[in-house]
C-alpha positions in Angstrom: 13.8 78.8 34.5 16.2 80.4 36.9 18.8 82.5 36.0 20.6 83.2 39.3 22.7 80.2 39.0 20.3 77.8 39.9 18.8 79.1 43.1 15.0 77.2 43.8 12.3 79.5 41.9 8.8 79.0 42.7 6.5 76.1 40.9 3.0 76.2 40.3 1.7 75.3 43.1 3.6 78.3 44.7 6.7 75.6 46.5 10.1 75.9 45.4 11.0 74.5 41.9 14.1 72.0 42.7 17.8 73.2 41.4 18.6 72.5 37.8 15.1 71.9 37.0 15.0 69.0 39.6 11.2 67.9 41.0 9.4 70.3 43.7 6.2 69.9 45.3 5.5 67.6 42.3 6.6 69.9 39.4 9.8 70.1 36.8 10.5 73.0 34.5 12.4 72.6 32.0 13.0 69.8 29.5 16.5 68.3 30.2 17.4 69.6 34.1 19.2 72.7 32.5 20.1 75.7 34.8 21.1 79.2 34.3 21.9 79.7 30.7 22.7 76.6 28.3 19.4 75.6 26.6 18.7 76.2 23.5 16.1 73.9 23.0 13.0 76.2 23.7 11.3 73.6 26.4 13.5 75.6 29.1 9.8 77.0 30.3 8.5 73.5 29.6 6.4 72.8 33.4 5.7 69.0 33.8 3.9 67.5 36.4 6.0 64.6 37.9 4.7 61.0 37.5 3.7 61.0 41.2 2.0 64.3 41.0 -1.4 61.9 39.9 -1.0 59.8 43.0 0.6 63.0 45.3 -2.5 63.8 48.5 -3.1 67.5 47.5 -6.5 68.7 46.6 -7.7 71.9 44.7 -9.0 74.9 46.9 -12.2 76.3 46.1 -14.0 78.0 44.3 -13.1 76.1 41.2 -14.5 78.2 38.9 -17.3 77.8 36.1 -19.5 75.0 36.1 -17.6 72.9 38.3 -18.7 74.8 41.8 -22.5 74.0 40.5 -22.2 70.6 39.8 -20.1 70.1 43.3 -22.5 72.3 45.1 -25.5 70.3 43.2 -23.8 66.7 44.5 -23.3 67.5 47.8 -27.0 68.7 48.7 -28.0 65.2 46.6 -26.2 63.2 48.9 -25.7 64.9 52.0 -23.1 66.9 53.5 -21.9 64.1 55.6 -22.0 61.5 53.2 -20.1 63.5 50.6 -17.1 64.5 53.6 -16.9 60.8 54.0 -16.7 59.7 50.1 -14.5 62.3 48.3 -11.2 62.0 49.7 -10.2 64.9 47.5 -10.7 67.2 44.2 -8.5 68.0 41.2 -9.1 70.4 39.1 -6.2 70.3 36.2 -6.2 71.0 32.6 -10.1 72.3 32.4 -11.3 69.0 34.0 -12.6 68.0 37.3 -11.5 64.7 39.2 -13.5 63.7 42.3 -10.8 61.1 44.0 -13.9 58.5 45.8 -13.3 56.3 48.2 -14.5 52.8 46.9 -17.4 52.1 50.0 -19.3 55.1 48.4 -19.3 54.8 44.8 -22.3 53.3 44.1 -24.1 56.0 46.0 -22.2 58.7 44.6 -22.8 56.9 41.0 -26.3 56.9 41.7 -26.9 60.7 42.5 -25.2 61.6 39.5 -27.1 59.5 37.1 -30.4 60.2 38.5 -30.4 63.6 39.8 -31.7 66.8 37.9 -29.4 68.9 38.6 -26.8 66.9 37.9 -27.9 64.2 34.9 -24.8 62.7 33.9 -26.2 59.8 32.1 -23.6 58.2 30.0 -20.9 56.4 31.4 -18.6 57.0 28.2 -15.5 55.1 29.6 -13.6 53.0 32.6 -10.4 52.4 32.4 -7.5 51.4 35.1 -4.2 53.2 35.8 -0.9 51.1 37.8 1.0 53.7 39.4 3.7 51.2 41.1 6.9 53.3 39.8 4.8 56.8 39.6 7.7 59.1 41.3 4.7 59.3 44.1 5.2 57.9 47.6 6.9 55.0 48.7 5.4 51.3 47.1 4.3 49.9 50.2 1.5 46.8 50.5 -0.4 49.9 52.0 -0.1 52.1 48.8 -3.2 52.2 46.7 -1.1 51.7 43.4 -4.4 50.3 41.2 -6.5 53.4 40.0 -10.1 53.0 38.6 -10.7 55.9 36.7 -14.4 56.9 35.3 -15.6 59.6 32.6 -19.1 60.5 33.5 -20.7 62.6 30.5 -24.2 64.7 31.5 -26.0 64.9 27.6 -28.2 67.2 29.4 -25.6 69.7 30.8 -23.4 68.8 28.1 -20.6 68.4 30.7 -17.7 65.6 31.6 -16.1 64.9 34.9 -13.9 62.0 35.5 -14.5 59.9 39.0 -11.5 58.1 40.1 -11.3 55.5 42.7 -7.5 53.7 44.3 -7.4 50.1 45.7 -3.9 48.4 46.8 -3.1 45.4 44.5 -3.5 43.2 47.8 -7.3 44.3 48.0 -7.9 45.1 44.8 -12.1 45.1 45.0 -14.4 48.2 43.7 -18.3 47.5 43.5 -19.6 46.9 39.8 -21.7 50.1 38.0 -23.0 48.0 35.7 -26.6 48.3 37.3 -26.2 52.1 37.4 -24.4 52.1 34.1 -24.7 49.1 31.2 -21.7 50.5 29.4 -19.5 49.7 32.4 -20.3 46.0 31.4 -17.3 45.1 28.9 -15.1 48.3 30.4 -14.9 46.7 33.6 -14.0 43.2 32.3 -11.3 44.9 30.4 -10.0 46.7 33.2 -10.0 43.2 35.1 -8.8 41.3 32.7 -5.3 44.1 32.3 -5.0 45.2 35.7 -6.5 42.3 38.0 -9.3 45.0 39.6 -12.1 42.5 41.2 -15.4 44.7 40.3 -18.1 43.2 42.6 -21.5 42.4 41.5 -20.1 42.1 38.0 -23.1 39.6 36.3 -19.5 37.7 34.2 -16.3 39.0 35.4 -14.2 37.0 33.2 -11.0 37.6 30.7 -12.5 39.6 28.1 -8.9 40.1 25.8 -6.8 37.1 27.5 -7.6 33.7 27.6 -9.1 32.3 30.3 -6.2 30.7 31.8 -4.1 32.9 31.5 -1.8 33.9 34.3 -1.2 37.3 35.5 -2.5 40.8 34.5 -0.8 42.5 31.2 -1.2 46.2 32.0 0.5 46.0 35.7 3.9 47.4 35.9 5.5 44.5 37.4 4.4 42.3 34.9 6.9 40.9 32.8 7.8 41.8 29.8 8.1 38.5 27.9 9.5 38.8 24.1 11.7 36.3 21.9 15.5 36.4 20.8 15.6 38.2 17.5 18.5 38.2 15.1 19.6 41.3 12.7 22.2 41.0 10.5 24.5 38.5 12.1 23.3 40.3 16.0 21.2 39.0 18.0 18.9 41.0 20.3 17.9 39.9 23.5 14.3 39.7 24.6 13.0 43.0 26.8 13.4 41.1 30.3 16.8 40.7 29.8 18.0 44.1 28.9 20.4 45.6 30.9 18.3 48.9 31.0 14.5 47.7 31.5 16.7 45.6 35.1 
């Protein structure tokens, strides 16, 4: 936190931190936009990564340090130089985890190398799950915007090592090729992740509503999704369902 009064002090990513604890670059210190002197709530050192910091195109410079350098290393000479240029659009490393940001055309192949190469062996699929990053703080929602995130846990029981896979479709072409012949487990995931978020998973043997019925309109876990609720009265009060709160308008 800055004690000059305010003045920008530099975030982690080495840009400005914004005055009075404002974003920069993606970052906010503090807890409630407190400058100078005046908080006394202990979070003044707090560092946040903004909402849009997940969907924000910046990438982590190598080396990477530990394992992650091998296994990158390791993927790139099973798949090819060129092939890995053209499928990972980017790499996070955050928080002792590694995200490789894939662009949907290569999955499978990517997928495939992982699973089945011995340098590599990450066997287990241990989750899927999708992300909606329509009010993220990120850039602009456009139709352009990949909003829809497909994110993917890859566990190696050999290596005994996790990375995360994570793949960004725009809810107007909202298609990512099926891993269910590479990986059995992402069977049920990816009907769950179709069934909350509307992600068409292609070569899916059953893509159909695994929580919702079948008819059901609409995806639950999208942000523009309505909110729904009842009238409910409280001692002689009555309050109004979420949709037509003044603060979720």
């Amino acid at each position: 936190m800055s004690n000059d009064g305010g003045a920008p002090t530099p975030g982690p990513d080495g840009g400005q931190q914004g005055i009075g604890g404002g974003p920069a670059g993606g970052f906010r210190r503090g807890a409630f936009g407190v400058s100078g002197s005046g908080d006394t709530s202990g979070f003044g050192g707090l560092v946040r990564v903004e909402p849009g910091g997940a969907v924000a195109l910046h990438s982590t410079e190598r080396p990477y340090g530990g394992w992650f350098d091998e296994v990158t290393d390791a993927l790139v000479e099973a798949v090819g130089q060129a092939t890995y240029a053209a499928a990972v659009q980017r790499v996070l490393v955050d928080r002792g985890e590694i995200t490789y940001f894939v662009h949907r055309e290569h999955l499978l192949t990517l997928a495939q190398a992982l699973r089945d190469d011995e340098a590599l062996r990450f066997e287990l699929l241990s989750s899927l799950s999708g992300v909606d990053y329509l009010d993220s703080g990120g850039p602009e929602v456009t139709p352009g915007r990949p909003r829809l995130h497909v994110v993917y846990h890859l566990t190696s029981m050999t290596y005994r090592r996790r990375i995360r896979l994570e793949v960004a479709v725009t809810a107007e072409d909202p298609h990512v090729p099926s891993l269910t012949g590479i990986y059995p487990t992402a069977d049920w995931q990816e009907r769950e992740t179709y069934d909350m978020f509307g992600v068409v998973f292609d070569g899916h043997p059953s893509l159909t509503r695994i929580l919702m019925p079948d008819d059901w309109d609409g995806f639950p876990q999208r942000k523009d999704y309505p909110l729904g609720g009842v009238p409910v009265e409280y001692h002689d009060a009555t309050i109004p369902p979420p949709d037509t709160r003044r603060a979720y308008r």
